[in-house]
C-alpha positions in Angstrom: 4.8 90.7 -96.4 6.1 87.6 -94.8 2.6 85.4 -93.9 2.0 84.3 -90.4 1.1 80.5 -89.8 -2.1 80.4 -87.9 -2.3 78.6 -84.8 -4.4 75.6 -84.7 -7.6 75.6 -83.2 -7.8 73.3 -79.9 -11.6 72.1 -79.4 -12.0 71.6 -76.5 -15.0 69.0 -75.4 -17.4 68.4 -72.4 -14.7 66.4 -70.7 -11.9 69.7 -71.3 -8.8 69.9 -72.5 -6.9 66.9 -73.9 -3.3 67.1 -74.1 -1.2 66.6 -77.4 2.1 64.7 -77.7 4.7 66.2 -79.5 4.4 63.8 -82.2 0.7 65.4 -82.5 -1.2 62.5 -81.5 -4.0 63.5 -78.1 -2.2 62.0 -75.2 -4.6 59.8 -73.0 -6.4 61.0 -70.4 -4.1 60.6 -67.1 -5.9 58.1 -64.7 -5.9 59.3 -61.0 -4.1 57.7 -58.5 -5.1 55.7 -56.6 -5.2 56.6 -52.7 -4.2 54.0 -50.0 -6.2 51.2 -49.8 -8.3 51.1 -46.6 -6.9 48.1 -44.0 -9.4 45.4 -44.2 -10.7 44.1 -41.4 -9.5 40.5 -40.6 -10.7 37.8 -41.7 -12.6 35.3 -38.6 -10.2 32.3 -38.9 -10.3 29.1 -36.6 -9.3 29.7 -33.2 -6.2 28.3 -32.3 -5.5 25.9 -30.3 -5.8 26.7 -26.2 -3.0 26.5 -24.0 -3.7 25.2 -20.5 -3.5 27.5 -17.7 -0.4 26.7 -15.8 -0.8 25.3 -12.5 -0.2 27.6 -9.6 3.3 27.8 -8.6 3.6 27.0 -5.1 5.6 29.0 -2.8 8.2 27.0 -0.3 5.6 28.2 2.6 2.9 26.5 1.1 5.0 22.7 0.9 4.3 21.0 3.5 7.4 20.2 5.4 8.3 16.5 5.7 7.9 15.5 9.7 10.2 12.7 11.3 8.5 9.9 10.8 8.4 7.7 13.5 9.6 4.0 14.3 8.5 0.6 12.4 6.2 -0.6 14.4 7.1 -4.5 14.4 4.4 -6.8 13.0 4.6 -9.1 15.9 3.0 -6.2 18.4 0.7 -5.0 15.7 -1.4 -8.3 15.7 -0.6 -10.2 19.2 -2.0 -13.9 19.4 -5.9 -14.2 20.7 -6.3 -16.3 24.4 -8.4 -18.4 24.6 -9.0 -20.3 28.1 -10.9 -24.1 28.1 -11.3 -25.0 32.0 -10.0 -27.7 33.3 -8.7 -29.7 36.5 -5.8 -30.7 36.6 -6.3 -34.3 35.8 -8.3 -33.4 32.9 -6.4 -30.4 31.2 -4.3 -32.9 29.7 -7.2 -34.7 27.6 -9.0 -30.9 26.9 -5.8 -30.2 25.2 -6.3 -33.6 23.3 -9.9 -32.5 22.0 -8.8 -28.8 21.4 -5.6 -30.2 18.6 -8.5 -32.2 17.3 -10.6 -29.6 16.9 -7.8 -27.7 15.3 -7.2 -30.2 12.7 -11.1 -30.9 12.1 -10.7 -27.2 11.1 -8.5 -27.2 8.5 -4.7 -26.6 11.0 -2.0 -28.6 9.3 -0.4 -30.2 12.3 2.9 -28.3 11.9 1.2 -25.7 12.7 0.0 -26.6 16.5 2.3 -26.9 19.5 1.6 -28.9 22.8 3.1 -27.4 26.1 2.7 -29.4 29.5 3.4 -28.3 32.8 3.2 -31.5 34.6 3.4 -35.1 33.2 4.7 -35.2 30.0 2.9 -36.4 26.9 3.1 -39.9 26.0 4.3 -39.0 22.5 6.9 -37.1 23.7 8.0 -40.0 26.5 8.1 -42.0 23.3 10.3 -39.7 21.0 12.2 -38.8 23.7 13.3 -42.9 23.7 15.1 -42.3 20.8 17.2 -39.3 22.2 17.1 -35.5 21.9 19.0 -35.4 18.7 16.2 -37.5 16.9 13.3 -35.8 19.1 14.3 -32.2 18.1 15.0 -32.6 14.2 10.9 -33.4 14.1 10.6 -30.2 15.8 12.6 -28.7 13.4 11.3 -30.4 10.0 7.8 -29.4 11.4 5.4 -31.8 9.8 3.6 -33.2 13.0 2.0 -31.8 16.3 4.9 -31.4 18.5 4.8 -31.9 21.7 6.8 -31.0 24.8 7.7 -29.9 28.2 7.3 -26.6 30.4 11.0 -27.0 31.3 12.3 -27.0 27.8 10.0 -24.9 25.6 11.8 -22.5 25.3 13.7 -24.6 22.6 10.7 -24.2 20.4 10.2 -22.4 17.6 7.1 -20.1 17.1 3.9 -21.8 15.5 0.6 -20.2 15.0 -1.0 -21.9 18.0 0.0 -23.2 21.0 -1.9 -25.0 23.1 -0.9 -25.3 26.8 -2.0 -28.2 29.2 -1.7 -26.8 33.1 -1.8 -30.4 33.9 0.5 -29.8 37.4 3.6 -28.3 38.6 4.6 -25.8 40.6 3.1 -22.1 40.2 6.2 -21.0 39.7 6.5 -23.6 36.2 3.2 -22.2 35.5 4.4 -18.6 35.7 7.4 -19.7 33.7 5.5 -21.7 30.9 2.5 -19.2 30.4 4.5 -16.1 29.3 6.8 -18.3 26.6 3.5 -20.0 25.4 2.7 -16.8 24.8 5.5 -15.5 23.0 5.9 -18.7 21.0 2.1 -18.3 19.6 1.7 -17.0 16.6 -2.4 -16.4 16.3 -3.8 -18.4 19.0 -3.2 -19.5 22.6 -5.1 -22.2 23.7 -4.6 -22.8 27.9 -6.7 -25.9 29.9 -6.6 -25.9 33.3 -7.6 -23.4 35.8 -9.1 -20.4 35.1 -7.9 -18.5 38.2 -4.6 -19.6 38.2 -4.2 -18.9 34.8 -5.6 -15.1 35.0 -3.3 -14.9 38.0 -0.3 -15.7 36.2 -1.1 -14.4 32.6 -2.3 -11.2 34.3 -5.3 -11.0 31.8 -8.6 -11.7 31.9 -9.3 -14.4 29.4 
């Protein structure tokens, strides 16, 4: 009778059943997989840097339109000379005039600065320049380095300075109207006018 090979005998332990290669060696126990990781939470880094908030676009109805801007006002009417009235008869307006240029100078005026204007007998400085003709009289007007001074009839020759001093020293009303108006324009800060106080308002049409 052919004999039967008996089967081994599998132990089996606590931990169960262990599985056997074929080469007969116990094949490790399999490790369980592992599952998906859970998502870790993250990590508190530095905060980055902020970003301004973008100013607030302006709609076209919000800019203001440009008006029309309006014309240059000219410097001359911006600041216009001060009056200033010394009274005076007529035989004396031409020596108040006199004291007011030295008054002027005693303050600090360079005398190309100050203009003299009479309405009746002329200065004896300008009788004297005037000796040597117009040509030579006018270039000191022009270089402007001395009191200048000159007559009603032709001041309107001269060039502006910043004060002008006027001497109503006679003449017609009619020179006077003339004179007053041209000392005017030719003064630059200050008018200075001797002589009568109501013929001067009259024809200057101010109060001064």
């Amino acid at each position: 009778m052919p004999l039967i090979p008996e089967e081994p005998q599998i132990h089996e332990s606590a931990q169960g059943p262990r599985a056997t290669s074929a080469s007969g060696r116990t094949a490790p126990t399999p490790r369980p997989v592992p599952g998906p990781r859970p998502v870790a939470p993250p990590r508190p880094g530095r905060p980055g840097p902020l970003r301004p908030t973008p100013p607030m676009q302006r709609t076209p109805r919000d800019m203001a339109k440009p008006g029309p801007s309006g014309p240059a006002v000219p410097a001359a009417a911006a600041a216009a000379p001060q009056i200033q009235l010394i009274p005076a008869s007529v035989e004396s307006a031409l020596d108040s005039a006199e004291e007011a240029v030295d008054l002027l100078l005693d303050s600090g005026r360079a005398p190309g600065d100050v203009l003299v204007i009479t309405t009746g007998t002329q200065h004896p400085w300008a009788d004297h320049e005037l000796s040597f003709g117009e040509a030579a009289y006018w270039a000191q007007h022009d270089a402007g380095d001395d009191v200048f001074y000159t007559d009603a009839a032709v001041v309107s020759r001269a060039a502006t300075r910043p004060v002008v001093v006027v001497a109503v020293n006679g003449g017609s009303d009619d020179v006077a109207a003339t004179a007053l108006p041209l000392a005017l324009s030719r003064a630059g800060a200050l008018l200075i006018v001797c002589g009568d106080p109501q013929r001067i308002n009259s024809v200057l049409g101010i109060g001064v």
